[in-house]
The first five atom37 places (N, CA, C, CB, O) and aatype in JSON, in Angstrom:
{
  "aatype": [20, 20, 20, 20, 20, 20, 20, 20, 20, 20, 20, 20, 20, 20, 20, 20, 20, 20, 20, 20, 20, 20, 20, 20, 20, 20, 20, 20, 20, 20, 20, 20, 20, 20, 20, 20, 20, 20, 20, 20, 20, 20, 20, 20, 20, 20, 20, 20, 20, 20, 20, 20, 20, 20, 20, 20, 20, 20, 20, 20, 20, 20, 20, 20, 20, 20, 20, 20, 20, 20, 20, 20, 20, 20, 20, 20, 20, 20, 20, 20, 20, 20, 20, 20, 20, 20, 20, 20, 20, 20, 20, 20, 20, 20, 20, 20, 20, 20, 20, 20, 20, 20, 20, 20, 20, 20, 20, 20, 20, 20, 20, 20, 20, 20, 20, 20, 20, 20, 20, 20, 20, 20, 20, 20, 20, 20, 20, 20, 20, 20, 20, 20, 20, 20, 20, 20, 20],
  "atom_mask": [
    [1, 1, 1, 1, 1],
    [1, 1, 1, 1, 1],
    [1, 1, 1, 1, 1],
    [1, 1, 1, 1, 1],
    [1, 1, 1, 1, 1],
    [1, 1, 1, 1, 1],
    [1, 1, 1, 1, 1],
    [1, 1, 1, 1, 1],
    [1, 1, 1, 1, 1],
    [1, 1, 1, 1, 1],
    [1, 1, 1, 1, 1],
    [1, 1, 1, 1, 1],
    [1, 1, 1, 1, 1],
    [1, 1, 1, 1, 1],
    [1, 1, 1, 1, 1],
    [1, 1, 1, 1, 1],
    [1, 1, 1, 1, 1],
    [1, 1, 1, 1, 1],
    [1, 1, 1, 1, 1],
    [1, 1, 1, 1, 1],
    [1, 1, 1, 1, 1],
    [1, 1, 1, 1, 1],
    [1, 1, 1, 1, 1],
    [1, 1, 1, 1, 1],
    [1, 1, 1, 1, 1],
    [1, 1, 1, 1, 1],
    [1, 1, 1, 1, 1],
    [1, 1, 1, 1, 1],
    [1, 1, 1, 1, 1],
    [1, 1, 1, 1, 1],
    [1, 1, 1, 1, 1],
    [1, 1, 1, 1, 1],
    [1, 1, 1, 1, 1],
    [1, 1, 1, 1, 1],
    [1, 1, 1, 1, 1],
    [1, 1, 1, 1, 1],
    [1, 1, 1, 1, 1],
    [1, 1, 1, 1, 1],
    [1, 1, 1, 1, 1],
    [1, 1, 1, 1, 1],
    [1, 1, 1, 1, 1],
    [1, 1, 1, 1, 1],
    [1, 1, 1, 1, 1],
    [1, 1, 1, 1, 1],
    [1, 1, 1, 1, 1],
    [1, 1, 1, 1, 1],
    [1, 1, 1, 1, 1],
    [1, 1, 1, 1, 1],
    [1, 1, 1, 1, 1],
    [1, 1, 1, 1, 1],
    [1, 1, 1, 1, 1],
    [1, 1, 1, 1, 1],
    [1, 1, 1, 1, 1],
    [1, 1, 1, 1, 1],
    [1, 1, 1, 1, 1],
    [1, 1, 1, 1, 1],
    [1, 1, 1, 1, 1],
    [1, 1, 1, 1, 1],
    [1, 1, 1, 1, 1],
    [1, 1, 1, 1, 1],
    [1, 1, 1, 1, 1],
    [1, 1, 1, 1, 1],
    [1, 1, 1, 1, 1],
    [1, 1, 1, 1, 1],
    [1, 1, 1, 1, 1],
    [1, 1, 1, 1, 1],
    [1, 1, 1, 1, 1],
    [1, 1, 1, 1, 1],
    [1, 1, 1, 1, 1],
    [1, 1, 1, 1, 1],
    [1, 1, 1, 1, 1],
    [1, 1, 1, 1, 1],
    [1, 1, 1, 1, 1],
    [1, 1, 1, 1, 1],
    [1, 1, 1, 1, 1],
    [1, 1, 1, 1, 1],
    [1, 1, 1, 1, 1],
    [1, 1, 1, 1, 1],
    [1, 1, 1, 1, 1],
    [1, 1, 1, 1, 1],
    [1, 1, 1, 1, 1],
    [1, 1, 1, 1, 1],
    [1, 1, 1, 1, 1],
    [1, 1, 1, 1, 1],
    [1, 1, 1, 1, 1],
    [1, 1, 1, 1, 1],
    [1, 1, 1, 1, 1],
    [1, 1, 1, 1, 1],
    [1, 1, 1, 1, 1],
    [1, 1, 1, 1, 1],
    [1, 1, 1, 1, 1],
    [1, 1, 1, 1, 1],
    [1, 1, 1, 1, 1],
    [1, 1, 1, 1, 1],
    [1, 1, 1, 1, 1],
    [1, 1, 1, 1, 1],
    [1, 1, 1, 1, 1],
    [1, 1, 1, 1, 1],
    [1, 1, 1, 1, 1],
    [1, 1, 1, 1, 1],
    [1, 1, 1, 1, 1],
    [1, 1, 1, 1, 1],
    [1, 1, 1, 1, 1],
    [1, 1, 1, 1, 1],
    [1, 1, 1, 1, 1],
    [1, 1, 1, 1, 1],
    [1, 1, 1, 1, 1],
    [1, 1, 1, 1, 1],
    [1, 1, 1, 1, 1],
    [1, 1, 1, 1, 1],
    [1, 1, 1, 1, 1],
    [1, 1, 1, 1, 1],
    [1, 1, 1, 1, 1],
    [1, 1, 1, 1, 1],
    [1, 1, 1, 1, 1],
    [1, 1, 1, 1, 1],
    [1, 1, 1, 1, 1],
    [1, 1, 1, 1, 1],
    [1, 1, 1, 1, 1],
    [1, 1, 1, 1, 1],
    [1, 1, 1, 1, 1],
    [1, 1, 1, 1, 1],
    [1, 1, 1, 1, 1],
    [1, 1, 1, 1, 1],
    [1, 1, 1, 1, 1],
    [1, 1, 1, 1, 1],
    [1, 1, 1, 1, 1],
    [1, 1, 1, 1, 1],
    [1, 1, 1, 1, 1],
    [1, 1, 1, 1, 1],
    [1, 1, 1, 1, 1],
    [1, 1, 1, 1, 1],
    [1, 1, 1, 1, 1],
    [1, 1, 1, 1, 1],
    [1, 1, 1, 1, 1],
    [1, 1, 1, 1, 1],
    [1, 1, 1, 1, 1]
  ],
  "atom_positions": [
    [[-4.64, 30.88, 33.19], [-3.86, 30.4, 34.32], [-3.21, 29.07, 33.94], [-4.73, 30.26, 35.59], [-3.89, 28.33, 33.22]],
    [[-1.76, 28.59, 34.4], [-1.39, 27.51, 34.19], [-1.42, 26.64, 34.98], [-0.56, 27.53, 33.85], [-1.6, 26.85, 36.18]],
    [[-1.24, 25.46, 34.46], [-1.14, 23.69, 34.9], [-0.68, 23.93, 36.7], [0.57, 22.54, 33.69], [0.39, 24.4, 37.09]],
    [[-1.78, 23.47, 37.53], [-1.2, 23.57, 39.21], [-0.08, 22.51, 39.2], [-2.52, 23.08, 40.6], [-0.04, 21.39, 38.69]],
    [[0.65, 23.08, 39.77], [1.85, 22.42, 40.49], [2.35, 21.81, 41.62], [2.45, 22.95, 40.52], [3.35, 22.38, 42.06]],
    [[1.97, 20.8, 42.26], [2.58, 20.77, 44.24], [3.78, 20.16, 44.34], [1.57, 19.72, 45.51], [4.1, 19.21, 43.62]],
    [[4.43, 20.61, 45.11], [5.62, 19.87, 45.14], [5.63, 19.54, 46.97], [7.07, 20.9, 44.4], [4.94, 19.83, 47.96]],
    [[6.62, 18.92, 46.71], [7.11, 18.54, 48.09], [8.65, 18.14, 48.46], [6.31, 17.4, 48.46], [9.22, 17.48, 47.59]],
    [[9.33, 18.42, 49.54], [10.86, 18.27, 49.42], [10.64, 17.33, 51.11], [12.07, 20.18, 49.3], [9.67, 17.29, 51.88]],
    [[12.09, 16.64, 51.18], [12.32, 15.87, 52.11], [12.34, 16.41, 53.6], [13.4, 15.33, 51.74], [11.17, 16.25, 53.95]],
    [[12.95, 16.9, 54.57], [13.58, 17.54, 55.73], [14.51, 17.89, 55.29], [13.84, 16.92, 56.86], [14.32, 18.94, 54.68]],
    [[15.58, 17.53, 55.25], [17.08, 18.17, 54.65], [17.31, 18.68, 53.42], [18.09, 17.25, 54.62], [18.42, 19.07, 53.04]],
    [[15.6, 18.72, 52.3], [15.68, 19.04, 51.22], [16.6, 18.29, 50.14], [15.91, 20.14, 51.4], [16.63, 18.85, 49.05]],
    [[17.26, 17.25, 50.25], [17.63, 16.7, 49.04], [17.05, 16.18, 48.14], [18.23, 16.07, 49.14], [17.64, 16.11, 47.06]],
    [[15.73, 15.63, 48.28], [14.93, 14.82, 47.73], [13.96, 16.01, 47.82], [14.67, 13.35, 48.39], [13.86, 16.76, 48.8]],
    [[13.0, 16.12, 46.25], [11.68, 16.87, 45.81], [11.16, 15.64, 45.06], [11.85, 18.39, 44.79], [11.65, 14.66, 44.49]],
    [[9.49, 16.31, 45.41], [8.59, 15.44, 44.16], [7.96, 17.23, 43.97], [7.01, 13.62, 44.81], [7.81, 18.3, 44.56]],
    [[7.76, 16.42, 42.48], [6.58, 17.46, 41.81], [5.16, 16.51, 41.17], [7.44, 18.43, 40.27], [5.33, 15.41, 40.65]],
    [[3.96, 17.08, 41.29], [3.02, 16.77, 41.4], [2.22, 17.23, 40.21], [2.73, 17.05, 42.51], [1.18, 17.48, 40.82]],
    [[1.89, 17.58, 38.77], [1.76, 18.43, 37.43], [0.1, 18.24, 37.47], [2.7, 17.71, 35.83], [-0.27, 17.08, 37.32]],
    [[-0.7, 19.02, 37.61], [-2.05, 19.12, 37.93], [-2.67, 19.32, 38.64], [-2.48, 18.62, 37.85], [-2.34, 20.19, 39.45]],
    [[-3.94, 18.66, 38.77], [-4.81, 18.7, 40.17], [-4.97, 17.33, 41.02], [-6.34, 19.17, 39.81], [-5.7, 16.4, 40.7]],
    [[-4.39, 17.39, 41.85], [-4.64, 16.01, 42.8], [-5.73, 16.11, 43.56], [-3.52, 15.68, 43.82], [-5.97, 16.81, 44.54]],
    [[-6.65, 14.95, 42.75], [-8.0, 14.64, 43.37], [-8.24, 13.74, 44.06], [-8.83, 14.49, 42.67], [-9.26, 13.06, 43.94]],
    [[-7.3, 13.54, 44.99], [-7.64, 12.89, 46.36], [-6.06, 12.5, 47.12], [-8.69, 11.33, 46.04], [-4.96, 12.5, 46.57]],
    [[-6.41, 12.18, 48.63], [-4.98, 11.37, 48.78], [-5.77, 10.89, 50.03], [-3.19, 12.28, 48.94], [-6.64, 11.38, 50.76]],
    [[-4.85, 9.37, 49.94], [-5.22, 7.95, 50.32], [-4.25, 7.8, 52.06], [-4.56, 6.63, 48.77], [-3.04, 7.86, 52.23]],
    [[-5.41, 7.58, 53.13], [-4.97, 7.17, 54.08], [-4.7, 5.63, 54.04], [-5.73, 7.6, 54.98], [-5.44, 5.19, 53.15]],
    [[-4.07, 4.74, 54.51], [-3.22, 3.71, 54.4], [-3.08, 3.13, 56.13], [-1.72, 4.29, 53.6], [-2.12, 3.5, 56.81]],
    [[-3.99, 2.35, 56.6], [-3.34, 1.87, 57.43], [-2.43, 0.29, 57.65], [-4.16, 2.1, 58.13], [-2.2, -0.19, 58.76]],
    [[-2.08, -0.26, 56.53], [-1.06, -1.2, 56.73], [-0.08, -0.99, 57.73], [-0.45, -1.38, 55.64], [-0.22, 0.05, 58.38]],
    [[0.75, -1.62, 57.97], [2.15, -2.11, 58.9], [2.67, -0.62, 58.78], [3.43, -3.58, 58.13], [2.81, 0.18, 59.71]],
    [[2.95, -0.38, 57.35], [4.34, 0.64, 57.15], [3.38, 2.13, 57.26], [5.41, 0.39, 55.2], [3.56, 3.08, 58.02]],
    [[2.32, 1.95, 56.24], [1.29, 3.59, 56.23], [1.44, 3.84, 57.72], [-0.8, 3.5, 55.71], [2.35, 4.57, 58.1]],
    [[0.8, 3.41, 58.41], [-0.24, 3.47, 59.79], [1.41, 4.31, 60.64], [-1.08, 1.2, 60.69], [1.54, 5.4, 61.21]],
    [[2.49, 3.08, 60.32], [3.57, 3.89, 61.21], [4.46, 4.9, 60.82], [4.43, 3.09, 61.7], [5.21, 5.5, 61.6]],
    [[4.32, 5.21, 58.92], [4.64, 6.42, 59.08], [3.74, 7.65, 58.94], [5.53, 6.5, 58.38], [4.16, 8.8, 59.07]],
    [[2.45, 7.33, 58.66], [1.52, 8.35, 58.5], [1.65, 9.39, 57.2], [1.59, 9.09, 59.75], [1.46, 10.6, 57.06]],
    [[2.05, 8.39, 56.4], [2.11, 8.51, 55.21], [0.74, 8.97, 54.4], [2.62, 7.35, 54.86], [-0.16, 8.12, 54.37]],
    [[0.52, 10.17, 53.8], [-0.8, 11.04, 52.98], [-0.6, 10.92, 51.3], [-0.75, 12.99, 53.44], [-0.12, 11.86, 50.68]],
    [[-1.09, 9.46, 50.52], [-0.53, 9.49, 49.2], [-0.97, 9.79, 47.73], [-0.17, 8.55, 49.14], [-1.79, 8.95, 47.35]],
    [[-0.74, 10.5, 47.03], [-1.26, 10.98, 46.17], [-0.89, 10.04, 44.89], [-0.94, 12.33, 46.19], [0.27, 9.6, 44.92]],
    [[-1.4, 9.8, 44.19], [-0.73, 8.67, 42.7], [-0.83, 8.8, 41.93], [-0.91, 7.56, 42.29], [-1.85, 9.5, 41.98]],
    [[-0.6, 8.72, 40.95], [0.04, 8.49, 39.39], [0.69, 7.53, 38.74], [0.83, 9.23, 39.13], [0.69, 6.3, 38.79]],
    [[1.3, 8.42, 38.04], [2.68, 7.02, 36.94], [3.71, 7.64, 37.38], [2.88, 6.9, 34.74], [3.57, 8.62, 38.11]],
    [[5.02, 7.12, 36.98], [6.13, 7.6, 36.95], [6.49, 8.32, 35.96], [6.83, 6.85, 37.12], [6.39, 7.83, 34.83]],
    [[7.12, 9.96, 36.16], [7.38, 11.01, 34.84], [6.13, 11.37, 33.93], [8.48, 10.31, 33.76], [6.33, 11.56, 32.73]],
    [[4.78, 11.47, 34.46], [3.45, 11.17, 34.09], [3.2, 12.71, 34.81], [2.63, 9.55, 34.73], [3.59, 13.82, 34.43]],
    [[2.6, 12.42, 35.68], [1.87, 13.94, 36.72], [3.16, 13.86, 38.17], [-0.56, 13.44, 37.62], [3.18, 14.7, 39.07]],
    [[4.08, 12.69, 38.08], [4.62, 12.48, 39.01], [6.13, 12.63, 38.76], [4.17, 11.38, 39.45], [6.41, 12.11, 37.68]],
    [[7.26, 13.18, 39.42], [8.64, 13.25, 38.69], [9.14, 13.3, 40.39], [9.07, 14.83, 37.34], [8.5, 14.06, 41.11]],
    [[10.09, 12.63, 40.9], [10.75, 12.53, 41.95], [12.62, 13.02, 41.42], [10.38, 10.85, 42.55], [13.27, 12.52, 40.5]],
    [[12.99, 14.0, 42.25], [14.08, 14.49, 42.09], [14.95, 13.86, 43.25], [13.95, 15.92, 42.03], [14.41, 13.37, 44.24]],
    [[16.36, 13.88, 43.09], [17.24, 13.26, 43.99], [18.3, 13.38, 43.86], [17.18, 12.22, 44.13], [18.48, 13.39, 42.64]],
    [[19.49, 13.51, 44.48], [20.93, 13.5, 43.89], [21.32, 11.99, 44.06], [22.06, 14.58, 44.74], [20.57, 11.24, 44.69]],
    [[22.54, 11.52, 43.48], [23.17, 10.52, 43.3], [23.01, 9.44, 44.59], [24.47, 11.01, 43.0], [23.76, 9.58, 45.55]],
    [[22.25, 8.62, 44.58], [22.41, 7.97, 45.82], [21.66, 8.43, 46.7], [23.57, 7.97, 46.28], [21.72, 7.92, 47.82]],
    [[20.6, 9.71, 46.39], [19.94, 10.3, 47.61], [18.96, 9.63, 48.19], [19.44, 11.47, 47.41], [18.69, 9.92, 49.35]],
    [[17.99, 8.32, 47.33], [17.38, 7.38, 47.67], [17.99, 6.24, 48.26], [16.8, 7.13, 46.81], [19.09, 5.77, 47.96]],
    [[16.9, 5.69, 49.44], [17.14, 4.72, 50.08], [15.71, 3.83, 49.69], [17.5, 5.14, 51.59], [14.67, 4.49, 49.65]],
    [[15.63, 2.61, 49.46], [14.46, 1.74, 49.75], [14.15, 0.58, 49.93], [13.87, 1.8, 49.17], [15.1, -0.2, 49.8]],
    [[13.03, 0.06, 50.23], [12.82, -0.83, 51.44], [11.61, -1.6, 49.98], [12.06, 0.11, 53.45], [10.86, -1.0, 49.21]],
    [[11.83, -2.79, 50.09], [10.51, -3.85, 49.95], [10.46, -4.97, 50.98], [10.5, -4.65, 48.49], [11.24, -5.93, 50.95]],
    [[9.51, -4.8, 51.87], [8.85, -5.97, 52.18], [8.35, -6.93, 52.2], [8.6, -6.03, 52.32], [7.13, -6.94, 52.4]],
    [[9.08, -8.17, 52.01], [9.16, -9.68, 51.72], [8.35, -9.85, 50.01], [8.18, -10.66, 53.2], [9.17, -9.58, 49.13]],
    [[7.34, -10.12, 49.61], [7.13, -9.95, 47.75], [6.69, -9.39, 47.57], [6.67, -10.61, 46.8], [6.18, -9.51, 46.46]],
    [[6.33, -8.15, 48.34], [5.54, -6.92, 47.95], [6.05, -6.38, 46.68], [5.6, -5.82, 49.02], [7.24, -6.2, 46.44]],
    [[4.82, -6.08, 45.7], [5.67, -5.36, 44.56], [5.47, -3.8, 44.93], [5.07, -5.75, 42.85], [5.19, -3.11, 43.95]],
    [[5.53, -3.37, 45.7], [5.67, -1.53, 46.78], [7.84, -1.23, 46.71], [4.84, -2.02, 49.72], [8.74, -1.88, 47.24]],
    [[7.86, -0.79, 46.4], [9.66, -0.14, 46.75], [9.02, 1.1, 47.59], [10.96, 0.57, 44.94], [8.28, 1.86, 46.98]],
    [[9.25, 1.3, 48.83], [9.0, 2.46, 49.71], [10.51, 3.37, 49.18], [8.89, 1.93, 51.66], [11.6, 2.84, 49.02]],
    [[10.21, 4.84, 48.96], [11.65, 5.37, 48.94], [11.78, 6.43, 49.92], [12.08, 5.92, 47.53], [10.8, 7.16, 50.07]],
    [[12.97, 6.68, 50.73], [13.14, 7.45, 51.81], [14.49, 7.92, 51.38], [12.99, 6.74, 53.23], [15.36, 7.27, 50.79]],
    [[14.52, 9.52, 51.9], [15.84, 10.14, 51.91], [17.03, 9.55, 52.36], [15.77, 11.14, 52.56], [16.98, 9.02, 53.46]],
    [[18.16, 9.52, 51.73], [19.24, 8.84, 52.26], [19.72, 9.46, 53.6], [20.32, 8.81, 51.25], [20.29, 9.1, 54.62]],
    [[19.13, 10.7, 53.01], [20.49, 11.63, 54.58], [19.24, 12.05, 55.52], [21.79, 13.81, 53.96], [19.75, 12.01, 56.64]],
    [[18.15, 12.36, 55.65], [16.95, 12.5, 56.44], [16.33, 11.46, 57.13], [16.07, 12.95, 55.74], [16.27, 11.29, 58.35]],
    [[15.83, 10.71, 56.14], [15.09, 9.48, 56.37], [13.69, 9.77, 56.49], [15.56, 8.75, 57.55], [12.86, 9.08, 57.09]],
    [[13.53, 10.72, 55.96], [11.9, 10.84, 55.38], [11.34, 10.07, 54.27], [11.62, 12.19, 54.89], [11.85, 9.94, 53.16]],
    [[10.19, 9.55, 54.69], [9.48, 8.92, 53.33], [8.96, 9.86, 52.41], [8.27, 8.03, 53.63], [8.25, 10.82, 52.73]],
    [[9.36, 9.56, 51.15], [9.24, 10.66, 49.76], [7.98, 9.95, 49.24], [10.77, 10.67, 48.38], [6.84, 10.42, 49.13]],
    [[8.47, 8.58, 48.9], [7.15, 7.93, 47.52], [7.27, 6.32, 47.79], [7.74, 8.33, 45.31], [8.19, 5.71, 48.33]],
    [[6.26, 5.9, 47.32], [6.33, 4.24, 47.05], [6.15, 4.27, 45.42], [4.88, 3.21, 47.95], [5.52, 5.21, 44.94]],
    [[6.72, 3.22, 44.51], [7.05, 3.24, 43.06], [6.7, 1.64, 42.9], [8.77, 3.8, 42.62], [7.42, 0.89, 43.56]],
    [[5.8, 1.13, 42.19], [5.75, -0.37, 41.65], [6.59, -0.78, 41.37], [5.15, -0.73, 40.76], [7.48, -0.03, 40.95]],
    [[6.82, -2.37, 41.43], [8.76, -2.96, 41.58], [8.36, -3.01, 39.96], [9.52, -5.06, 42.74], [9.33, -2.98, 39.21]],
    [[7.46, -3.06, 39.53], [7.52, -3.22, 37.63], [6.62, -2.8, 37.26], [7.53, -4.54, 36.81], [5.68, -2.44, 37.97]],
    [[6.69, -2.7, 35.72], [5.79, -1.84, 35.15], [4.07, -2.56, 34.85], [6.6, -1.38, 33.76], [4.07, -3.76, 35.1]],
    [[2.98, -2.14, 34.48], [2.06, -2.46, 34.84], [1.19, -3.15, 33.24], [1.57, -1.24, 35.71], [1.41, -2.26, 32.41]],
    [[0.61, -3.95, 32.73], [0.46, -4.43, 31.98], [0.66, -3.29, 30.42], [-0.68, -5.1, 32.45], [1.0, -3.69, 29.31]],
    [[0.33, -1.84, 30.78], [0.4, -0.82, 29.43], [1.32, 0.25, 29.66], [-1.04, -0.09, 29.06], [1.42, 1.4, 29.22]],
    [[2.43, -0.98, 31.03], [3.99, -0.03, 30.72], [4.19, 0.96, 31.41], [4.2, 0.65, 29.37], [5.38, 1.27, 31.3]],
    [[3.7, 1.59, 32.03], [3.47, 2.52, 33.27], [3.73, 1.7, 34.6], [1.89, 3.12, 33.29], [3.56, 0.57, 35.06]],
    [[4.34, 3.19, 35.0], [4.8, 2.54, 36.55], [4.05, 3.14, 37.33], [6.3, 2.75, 37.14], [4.0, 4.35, 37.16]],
    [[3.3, 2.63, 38.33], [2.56, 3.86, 39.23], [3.78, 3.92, 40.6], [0.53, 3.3, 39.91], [4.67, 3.17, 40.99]],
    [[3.24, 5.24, 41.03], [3.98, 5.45, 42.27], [2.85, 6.42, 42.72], [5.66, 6.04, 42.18], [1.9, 6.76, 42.01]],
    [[3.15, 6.94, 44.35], [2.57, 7.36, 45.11], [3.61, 8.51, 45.52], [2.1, 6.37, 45.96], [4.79, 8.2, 45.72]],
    [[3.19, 9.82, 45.66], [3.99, 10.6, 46.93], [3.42, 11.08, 47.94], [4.65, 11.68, 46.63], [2.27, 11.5, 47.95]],
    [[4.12, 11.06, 48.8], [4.01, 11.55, 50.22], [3.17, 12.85, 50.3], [5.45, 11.82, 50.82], [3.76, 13.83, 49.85]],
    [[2.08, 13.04, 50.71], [2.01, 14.52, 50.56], [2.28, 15.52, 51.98], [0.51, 14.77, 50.0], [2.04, 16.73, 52.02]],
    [[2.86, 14.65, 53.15], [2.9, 15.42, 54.36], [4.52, 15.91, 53.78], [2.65, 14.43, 56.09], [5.12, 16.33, 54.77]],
    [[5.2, 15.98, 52.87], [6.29, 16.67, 52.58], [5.93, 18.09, 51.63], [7.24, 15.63, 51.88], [6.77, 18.95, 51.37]],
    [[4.72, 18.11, 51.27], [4.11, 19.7, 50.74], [3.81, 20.61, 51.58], [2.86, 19.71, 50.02], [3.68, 20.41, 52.79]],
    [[3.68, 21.62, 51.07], [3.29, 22.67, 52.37], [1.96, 22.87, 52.39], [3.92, 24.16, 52.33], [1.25, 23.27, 51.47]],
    [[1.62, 22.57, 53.53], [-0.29, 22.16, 54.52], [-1.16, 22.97, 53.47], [-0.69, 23.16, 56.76], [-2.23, 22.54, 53.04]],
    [[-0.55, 24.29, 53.07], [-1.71, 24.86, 53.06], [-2.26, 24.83, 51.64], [-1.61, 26.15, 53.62], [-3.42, 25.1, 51.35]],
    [[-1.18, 24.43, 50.68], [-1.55, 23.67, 49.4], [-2.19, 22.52, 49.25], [-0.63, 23.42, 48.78], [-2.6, 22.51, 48.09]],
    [[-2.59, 21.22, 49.99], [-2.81, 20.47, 49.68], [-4.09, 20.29, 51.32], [-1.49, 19.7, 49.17], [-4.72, 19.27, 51.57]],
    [[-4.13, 21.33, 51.97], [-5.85, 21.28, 52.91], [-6.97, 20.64, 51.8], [-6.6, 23.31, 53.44], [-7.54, 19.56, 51.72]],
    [[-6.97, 21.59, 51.18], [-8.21, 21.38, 50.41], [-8.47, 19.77, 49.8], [-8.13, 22.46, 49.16], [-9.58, 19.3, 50.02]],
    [[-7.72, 19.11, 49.23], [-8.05, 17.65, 48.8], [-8.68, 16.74, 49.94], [-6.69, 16.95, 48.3], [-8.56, 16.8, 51.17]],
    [[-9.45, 15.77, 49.05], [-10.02, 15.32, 50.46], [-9.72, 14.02, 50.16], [-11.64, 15.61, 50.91], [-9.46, 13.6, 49.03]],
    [[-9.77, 13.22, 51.43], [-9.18, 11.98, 52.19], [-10.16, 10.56, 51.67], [-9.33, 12.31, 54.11], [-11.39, 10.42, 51.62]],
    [[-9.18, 9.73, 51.35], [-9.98, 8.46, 50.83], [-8.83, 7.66, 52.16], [-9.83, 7.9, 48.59], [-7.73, 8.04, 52.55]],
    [[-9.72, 6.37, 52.61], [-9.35, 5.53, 53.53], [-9.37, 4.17, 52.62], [-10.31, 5.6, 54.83], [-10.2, 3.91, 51.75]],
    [[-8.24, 3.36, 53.02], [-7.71, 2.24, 52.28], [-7.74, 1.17, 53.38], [-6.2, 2.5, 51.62], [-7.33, 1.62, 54.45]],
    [[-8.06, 0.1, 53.43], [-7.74, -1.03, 54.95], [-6.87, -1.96, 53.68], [-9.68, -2.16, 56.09], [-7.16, -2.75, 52.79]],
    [[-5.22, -1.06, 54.46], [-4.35, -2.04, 53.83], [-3.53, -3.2, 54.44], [-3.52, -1.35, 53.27], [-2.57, -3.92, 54.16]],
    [[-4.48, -3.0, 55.5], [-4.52, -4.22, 56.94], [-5.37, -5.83, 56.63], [-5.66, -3.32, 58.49], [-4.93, -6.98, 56.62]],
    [[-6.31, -5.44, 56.48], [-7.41, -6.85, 56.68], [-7.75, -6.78, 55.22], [-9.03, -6.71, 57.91], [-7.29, -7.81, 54.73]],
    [[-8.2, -6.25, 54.53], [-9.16, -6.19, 53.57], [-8.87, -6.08, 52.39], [-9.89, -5.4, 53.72], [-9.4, -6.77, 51.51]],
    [[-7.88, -5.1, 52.16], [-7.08, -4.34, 51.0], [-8.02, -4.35, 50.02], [-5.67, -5.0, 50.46], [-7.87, -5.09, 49.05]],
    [[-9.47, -3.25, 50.21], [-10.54, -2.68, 50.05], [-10.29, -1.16, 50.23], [-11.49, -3.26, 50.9], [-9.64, -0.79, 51.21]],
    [[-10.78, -0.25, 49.32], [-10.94, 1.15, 49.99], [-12.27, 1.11, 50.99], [-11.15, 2.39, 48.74], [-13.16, 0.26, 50.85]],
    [[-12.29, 1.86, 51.74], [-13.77, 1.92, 52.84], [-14.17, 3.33, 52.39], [-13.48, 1.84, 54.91], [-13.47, 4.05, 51.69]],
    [[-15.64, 3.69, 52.99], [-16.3, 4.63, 52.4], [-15.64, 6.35, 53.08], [-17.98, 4.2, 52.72], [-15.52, 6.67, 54.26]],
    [[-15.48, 6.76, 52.45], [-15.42, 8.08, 52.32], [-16.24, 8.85, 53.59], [-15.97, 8.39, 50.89], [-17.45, 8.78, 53.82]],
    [[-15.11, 9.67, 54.39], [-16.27, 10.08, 55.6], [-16.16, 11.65, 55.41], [-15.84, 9.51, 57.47], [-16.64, 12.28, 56.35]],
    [[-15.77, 12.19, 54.66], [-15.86, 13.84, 54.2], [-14.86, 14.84, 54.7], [-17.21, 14.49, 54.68], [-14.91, 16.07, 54.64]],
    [[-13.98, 14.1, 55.17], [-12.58, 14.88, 55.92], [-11.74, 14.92, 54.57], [-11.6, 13.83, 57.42], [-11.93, 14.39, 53.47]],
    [[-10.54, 15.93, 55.16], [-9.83, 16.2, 53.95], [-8.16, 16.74, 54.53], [-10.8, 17.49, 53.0], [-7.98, 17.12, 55.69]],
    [[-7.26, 16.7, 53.68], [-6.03, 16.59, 53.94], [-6.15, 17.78, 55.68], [-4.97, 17.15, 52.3], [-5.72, 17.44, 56.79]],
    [[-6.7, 18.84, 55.41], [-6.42, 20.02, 56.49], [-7.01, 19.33, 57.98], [-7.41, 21.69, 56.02], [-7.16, 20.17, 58.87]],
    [[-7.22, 18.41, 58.21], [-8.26, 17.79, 59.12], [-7.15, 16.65, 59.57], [-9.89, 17.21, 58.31], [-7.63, 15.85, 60.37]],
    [[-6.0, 16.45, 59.28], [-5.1, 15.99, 59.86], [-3.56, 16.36, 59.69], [-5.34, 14.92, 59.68], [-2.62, 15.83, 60.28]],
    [[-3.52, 17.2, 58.92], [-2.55, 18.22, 58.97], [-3.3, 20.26, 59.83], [-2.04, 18.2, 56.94], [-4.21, 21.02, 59.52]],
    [[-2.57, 20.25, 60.54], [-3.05, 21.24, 61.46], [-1.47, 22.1, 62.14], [-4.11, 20.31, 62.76], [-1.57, 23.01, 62.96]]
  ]
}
């Protein structure tokens, strides 16, 4: 059997991510921006397990005051796709995150849920045994 695959596309479909493996976990986020878009994120590097597709201009994105986060959202939808590090990381890799409420539910139920307090703490908190299908329904 070959290499699992998830992908995910925007609302209007201009924007895809592809996902090359097995994603072993995705990260609830309640900061400012997670919490209000309810953003489900899975991570990597950039062109690694992670490849974001787009046409010319199809990205839009947002950093918040020195955050090194670039949020990217569809130009013509305005769905959130991925967050991408504003630079690369001491061994040159970029990490980014994608969205996983842009996959289809029933591919990505099974992974289970890590909680982040990207509010107060910017700590992960412990693990309570829920999993992507437990808030996608």
């Amino acid at each position: 059997m070959g290499q699992t695959i998830t992908e995910g596309r925007c609302h209007c479909g201009a924007v895809h991510w592809r996902f090359k493996g097995e994603i072993p976990d995705a990260t609830v986020c309640n900061c400012t921006i997670c919490r209000r878009t309810g953003a489900l994120w899975a991570y990597d590097f950039v062109d690694e397990a992670i490849h974001v597709s787009a046409p010319p201009d199809g990205l839009t994105f947002y950093i918040w005051g020195s955050r090194s986060l670039a949020y990217e959202f569809c130009a013509t939808c305005k769905n959130l796709v991925s967050w991408r590090a504003t630079a690369p990381g001491k061994d040159g890799r970029t990490r980014i995150a994608v969205n996983l409420r842009l996959a289809d539910p029933k591919e990505v139920a099974h992974i289970p849920l890590l909680l982040f307090d990207g509010l107060q703490t910017f700590e992960d908190l412990p693990p309570d045994g829920r999993k992507v299908s437990d808030l996608m329904f």
